[in-house]
Each structure stands twice: as C-alpha cells, then as structure tokens.
DSSP file (Angstrom, degrees, kcal/mol; ACC not computed):
  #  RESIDUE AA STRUCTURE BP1 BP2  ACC     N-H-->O    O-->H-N    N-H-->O    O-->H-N    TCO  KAPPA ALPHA  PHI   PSI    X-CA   Y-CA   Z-CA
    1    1 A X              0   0    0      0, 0.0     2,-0.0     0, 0.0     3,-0.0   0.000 360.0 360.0 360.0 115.5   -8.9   -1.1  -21.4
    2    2 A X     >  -     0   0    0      1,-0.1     4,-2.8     4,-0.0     3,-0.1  -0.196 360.0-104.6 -92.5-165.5   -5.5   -0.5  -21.7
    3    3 A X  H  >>S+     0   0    0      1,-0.2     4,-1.9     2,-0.2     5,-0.6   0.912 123.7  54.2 -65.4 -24.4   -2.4   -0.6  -18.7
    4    4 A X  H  >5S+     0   0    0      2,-0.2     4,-4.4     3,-0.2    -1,-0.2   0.996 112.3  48.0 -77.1 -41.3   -2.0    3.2  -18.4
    5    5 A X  H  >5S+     0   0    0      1,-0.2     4,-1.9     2,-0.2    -2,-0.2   0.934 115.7  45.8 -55.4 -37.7   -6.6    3.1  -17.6
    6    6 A X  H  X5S+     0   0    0     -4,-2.8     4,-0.9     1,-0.2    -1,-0.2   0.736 113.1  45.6-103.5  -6.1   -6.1    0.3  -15.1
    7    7 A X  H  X5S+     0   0    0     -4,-1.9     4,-0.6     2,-0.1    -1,-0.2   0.721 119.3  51.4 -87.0 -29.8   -2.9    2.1  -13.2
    8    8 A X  H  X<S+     0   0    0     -4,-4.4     4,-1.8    -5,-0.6    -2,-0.2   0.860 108.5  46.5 -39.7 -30.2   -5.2    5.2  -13.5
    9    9 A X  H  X S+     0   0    0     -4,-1.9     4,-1.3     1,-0.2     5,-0.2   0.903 112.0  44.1 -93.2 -38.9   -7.6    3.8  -12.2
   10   10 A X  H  X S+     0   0    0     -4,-0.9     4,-0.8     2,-0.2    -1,-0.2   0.462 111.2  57.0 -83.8  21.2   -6.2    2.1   -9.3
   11   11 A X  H  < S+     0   0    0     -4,-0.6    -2,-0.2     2,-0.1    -1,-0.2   0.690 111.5  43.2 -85.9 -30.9   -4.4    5.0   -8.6
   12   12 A X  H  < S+     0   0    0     -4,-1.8     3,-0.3    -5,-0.1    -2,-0.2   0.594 116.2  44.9 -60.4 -30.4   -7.8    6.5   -8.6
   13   13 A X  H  < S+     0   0    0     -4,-1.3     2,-0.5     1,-0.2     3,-0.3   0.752 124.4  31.9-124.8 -50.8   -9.6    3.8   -6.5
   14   14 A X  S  < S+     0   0    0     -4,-0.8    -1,-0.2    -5,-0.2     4,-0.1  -0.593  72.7 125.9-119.6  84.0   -6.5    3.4   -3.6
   15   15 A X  S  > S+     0   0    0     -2,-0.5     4,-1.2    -3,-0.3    -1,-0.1   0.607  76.5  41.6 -89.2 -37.1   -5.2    6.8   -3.5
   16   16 A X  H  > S+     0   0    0     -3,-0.3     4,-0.8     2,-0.2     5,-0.3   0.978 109.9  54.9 -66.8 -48.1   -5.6    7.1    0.5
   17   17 A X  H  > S+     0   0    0      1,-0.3     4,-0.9     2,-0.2    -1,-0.2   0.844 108.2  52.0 -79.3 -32.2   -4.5    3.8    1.1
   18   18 A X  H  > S+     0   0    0      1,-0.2     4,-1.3     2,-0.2     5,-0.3   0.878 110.2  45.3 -74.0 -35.6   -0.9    4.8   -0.9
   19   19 A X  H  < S+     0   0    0     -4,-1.2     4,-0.3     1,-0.2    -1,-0.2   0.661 113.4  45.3 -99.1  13.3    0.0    7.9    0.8
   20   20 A X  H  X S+     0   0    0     -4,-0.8     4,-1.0    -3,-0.2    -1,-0.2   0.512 116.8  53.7-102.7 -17.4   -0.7    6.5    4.3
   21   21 A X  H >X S+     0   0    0     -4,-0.9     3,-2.6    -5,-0.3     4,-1.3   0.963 113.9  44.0 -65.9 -91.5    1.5    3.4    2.5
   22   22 A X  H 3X S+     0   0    0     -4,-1.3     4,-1.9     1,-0.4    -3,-0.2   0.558 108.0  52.3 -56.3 -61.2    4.1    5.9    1.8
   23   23 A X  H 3> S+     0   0    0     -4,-0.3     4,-1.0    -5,-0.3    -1,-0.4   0.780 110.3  45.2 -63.3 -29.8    4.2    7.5    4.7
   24   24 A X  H XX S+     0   0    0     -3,-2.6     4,-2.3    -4,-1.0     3,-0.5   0.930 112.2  56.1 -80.9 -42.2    4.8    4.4    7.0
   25   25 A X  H 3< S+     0   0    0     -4,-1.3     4,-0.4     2,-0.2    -2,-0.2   0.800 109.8  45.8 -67.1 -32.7    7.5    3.0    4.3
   26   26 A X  H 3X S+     0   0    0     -4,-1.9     4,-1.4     2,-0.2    -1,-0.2   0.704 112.2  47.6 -63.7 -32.8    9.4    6.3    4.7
   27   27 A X  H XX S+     0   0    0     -4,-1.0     3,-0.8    -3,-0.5     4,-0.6   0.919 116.0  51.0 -52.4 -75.5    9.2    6.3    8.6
   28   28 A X  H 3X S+     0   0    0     -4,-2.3     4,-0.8     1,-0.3     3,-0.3   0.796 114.8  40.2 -73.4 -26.5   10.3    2.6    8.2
   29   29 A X  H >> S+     0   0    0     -4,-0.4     4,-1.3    -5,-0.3     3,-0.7   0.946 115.5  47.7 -97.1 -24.0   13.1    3.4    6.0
   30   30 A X  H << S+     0   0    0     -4,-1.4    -1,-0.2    -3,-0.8    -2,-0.2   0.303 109.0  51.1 -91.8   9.5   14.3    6.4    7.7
   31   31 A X  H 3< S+     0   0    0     -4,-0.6     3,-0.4    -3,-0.3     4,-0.3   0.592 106.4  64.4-111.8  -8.4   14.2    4.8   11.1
   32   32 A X  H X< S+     0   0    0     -4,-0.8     3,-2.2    -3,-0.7    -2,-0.2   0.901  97.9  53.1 -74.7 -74.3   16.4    1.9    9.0
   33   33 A X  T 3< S+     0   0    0     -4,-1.3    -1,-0.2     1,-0.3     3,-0.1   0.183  95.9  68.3 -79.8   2.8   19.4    4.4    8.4
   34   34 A X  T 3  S-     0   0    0     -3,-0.4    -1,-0.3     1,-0.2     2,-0.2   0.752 132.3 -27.9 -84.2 -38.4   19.6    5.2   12.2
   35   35 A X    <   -     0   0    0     -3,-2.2    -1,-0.2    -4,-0.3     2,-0.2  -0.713  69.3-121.9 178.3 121.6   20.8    1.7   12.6
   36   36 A X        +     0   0    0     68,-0.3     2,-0.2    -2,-0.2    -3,-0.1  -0.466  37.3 167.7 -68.1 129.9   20.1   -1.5   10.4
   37   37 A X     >  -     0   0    0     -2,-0.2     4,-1.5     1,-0.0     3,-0.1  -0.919  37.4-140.6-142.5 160.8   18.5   -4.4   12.2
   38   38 A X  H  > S+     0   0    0      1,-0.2     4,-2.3     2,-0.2     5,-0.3   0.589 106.2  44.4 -96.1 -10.1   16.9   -7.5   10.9
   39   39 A X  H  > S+     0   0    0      2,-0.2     4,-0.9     3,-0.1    -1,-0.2   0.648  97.9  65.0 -98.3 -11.2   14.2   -7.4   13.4
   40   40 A X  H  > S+     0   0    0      2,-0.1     4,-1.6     3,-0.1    -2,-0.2   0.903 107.2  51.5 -67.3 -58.6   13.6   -3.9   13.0
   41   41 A X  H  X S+     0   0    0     -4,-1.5     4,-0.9     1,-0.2    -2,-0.2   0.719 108.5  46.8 -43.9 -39.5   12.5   -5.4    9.4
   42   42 A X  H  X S+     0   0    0     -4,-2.3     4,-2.9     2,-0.2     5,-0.2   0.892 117.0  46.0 -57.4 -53.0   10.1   -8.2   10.5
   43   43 A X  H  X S+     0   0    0     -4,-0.9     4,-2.9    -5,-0.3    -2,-0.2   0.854 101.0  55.3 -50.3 -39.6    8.7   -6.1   12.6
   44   44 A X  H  X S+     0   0    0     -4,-1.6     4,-2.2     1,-0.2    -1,-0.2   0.842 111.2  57.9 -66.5 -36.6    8.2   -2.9   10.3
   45   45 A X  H  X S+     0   0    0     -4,-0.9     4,-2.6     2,-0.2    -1,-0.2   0.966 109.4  44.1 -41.0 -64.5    6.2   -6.0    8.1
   46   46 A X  H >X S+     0   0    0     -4,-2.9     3,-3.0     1,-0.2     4,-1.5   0.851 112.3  48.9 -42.5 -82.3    3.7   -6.8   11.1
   47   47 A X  H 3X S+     0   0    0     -4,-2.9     4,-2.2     1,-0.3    -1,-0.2   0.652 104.4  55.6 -42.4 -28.1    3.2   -3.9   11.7
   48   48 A X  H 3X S+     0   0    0     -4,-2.2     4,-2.1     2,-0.2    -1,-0.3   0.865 109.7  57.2 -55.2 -45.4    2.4   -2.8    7.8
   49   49 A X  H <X S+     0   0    0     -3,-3.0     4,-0.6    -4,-2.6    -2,-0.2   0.990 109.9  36.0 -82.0 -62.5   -0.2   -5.5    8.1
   50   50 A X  H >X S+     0   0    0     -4,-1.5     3,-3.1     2,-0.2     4,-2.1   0.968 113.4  57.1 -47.2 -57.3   -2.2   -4.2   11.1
   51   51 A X  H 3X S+     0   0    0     -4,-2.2     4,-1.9    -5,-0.3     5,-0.3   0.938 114.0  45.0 -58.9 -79.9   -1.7   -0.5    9.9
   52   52 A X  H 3< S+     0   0    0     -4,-2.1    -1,-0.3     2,-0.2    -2,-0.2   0.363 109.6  53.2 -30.8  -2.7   -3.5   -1.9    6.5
   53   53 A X  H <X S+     0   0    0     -3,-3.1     4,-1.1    -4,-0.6     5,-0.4   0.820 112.2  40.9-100.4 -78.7   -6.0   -3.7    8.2
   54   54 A X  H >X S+     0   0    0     -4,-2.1     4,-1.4     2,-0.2     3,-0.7   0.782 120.1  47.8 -45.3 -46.4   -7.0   -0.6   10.3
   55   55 A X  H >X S+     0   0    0     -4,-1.9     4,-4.0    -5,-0.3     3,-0.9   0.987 109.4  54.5 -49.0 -76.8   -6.7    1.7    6.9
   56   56 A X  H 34 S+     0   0    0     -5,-0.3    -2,-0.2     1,-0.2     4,-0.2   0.624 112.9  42.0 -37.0 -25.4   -8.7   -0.9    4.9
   57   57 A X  H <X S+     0   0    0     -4,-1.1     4,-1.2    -3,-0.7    -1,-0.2   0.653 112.0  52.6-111.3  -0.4  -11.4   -0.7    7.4
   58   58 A X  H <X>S+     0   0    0     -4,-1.4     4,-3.1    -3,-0.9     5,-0.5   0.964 114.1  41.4 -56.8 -62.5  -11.3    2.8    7.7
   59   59 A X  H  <5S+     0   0    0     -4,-4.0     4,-0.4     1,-0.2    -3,-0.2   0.731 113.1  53.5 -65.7 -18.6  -11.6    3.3    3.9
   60   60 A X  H  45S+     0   0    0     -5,-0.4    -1,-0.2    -4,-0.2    -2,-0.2   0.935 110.9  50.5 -67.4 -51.3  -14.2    0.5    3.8
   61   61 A X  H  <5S+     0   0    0     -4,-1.2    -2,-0.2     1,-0.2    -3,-0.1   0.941 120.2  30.5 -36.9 -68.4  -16.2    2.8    6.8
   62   62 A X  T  <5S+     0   0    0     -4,-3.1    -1,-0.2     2,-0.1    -3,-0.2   0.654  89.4 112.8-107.3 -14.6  -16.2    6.4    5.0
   63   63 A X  S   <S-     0   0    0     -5,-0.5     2,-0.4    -4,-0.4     3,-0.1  -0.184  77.1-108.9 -49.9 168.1  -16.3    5.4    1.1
   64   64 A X        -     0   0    0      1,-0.1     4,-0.4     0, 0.0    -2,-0.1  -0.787  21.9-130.2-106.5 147.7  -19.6    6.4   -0.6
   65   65 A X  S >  S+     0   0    0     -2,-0.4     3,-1.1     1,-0.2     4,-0.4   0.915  97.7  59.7 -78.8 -57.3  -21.4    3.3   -1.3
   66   66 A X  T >> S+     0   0    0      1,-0.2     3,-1.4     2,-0.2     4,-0.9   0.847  88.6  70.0 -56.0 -47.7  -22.0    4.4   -5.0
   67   67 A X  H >> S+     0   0    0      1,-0.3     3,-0.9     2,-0.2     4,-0.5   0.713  76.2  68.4 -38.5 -42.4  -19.0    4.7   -5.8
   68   68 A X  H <> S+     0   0    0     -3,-1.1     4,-2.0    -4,-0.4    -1,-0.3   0.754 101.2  63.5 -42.7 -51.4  -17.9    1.1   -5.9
   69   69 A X  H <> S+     0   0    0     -3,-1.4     4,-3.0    -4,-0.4    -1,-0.3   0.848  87.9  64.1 -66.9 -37.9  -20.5    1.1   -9.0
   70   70 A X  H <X S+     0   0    0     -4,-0.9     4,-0.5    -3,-0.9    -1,-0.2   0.997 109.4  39.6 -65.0 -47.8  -18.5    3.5  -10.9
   71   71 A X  H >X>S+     0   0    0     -4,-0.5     5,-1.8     1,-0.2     3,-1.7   0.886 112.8  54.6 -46.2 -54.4  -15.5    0.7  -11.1
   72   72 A X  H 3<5S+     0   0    0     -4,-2.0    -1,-0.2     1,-0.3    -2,-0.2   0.832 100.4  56.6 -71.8 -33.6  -17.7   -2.2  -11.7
   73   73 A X  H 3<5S+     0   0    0     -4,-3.0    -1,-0.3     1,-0.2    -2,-0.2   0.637 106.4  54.2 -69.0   1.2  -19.4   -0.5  -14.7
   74   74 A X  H <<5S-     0   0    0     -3,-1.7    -2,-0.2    -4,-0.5    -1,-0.2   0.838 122.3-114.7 -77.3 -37.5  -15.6   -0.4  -16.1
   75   75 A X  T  <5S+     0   0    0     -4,-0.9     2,-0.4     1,-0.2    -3,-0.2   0.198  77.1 126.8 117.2  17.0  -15.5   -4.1  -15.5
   76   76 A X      < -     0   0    0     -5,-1.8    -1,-0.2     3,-0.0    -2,-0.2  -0.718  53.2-136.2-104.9 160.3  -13.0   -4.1  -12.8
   77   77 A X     >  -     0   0    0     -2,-0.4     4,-0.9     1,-0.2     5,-0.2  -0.525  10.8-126.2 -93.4 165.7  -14.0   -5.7   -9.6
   78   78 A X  H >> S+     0   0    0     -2,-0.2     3,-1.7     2,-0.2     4,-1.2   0.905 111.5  52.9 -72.8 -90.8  -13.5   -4.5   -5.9
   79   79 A X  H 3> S+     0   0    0      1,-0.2     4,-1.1     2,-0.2     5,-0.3   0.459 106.6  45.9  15.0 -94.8  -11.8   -7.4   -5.1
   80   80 A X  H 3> S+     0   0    0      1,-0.2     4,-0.8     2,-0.2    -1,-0.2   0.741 117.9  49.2 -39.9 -49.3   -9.1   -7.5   -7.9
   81   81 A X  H XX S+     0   0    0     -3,-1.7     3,-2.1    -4,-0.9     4,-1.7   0.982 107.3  51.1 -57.0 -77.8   -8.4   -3.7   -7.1
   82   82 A X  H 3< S+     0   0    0     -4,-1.2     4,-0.3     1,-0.2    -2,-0.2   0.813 113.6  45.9 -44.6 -38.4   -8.1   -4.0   -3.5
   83   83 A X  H 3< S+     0   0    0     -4,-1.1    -1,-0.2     2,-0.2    -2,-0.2   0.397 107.4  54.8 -51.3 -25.3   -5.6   -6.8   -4.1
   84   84 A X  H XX S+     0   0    0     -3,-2.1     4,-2.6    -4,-0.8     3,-2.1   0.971 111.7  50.2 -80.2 -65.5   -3.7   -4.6   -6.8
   85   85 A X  T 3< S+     0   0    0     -4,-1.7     4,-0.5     1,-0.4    -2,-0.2   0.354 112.9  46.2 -63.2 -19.1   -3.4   -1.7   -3.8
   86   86 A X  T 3> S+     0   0    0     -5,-0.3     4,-1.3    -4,-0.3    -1,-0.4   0.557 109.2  46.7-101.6 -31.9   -2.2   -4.0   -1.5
   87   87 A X  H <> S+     0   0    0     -3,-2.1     4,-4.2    -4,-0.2     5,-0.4   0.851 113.1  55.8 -81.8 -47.7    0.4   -5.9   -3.3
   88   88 A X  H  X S+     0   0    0     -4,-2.6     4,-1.6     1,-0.2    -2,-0.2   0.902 108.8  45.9 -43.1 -47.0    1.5   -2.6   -4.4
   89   89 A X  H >> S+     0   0    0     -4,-0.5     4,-1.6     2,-0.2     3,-0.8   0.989 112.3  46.9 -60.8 -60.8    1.9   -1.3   -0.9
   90   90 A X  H 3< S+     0   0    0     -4,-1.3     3,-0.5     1,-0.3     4,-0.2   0.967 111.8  51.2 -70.0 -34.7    3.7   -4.2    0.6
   91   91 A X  H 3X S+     0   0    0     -4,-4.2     4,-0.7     1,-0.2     3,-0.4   0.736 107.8  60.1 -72.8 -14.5    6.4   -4.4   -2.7
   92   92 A X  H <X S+     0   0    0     -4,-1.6     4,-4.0    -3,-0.8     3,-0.5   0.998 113.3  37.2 -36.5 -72.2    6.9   -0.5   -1.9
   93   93 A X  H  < S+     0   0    0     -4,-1.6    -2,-0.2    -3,-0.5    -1,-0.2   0.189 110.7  51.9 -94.1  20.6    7.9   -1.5    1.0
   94   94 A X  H  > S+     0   0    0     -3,-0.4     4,-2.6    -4,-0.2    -1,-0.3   0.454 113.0  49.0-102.4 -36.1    9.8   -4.6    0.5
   95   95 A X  H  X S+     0   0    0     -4,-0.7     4,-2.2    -3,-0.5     3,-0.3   0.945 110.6  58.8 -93.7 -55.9   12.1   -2.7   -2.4
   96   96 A X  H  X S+     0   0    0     -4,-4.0     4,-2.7    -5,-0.3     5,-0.2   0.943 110.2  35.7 -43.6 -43.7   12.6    0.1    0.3
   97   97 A X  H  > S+     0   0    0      1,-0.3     4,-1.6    -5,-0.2    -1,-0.3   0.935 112.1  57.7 -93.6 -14.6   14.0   -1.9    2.9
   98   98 A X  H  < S+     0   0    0     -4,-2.6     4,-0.3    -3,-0.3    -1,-0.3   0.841 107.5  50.7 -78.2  -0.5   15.9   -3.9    0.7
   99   99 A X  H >X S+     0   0    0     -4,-2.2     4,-3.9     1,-0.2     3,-2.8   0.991 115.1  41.6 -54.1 -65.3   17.5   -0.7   -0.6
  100  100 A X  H 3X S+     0   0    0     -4,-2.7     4,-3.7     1,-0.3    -1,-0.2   0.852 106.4  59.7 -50.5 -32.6   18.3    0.5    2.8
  101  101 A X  H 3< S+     0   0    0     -4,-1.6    -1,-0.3     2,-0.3     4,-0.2   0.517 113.9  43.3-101.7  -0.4   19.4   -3.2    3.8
  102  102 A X  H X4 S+     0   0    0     -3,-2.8     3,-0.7    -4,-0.3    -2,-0.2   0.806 121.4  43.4-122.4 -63.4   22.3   -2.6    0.6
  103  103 A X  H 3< S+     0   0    0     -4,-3.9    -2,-0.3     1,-0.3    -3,-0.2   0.968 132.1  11.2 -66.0 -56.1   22.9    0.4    1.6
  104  104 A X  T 3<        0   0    0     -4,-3.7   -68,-0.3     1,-0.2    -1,-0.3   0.067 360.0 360.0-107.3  29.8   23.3    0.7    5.3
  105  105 A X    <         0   0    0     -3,-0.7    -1,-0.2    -4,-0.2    -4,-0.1   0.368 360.0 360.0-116.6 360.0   23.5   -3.7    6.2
C-alpha cells in the first residue's frame, strides 16, 4: 500500500471528523485576529478535545458496523486510523494558531 492509498484512505475513513475539525479551527482562528490572547489559545485546545470527544462518539453512534470490515480487509486497523485523524486535527490546529500568533501576537 502505498502513502497516497493510506492518505486516501484516511481521508476516506475521517472525512466527518475533518470538516467539523476545520470548521472549529477556522472559528478559532478567526476569533484569534479579533484580538490575540494566550488564553484564548489554551482554551480553544480544551475545548478541541471535548468537541472531539463528542464527534468521536457521535461518529462511533451512527457508523455502519460493516464498514469497519472494509478497512480491516486493507490491513489497516481502527485504532491506527482513529489516531492518524486525530493527530491530524489537533496539528491543523496547532499550525493555525501559531500562524495567527506570527501574525497578529
């Protein structure tokens, strides 16, 4: 399997979970440029973590059970995946605010 299958494929596998990502990291960054604070940053972190928690159990809730099967006959694991989708989301939003925090701190 090469890299371009397995960023298809978690692109395939956490597609919800990136554009509710996206959309809170844009919210976070544009509420940034109103007025830089460093506690507006901790916070917007907390709050990423709850907002993934609740997203993560959503998408756990309404997935089709079967599906999960299509991934594992690729050889990738739920696990490893969820963990790809998740690191991805918080370094979205780690490189966003330190953009804003070089631009507007």
């Amino acid at each position: 399997m090469t890299l371009r299958d397995r960023i298809s494929l978690t692109w395939r596998y956490g597609k919800g979970i990136f554009l509710i990502g996206a959309v809170y990291n844009l919210v976070c960054a544009g509420s940034q440029t109103l007025g830089f604070s460093y506690t507006f940053m901790v916070d917007s972190f907390i709050l990423k973590g709850v907002l993934m928690a609740i997203t993560l159990n959503l998408v756990k809730q309404f997935r089709d059970r079967d599906a999960i099967f299509f991934y594992i006959n690729l050889g990738l694991s739920r696990r490893k995946l969820l963990i790809s989708v998740v690191l991805i989301d918080f370094l979205s939003l780690a490189v966003l605010m330190a953009i804003m925090h070089l631009i507007y701190g």
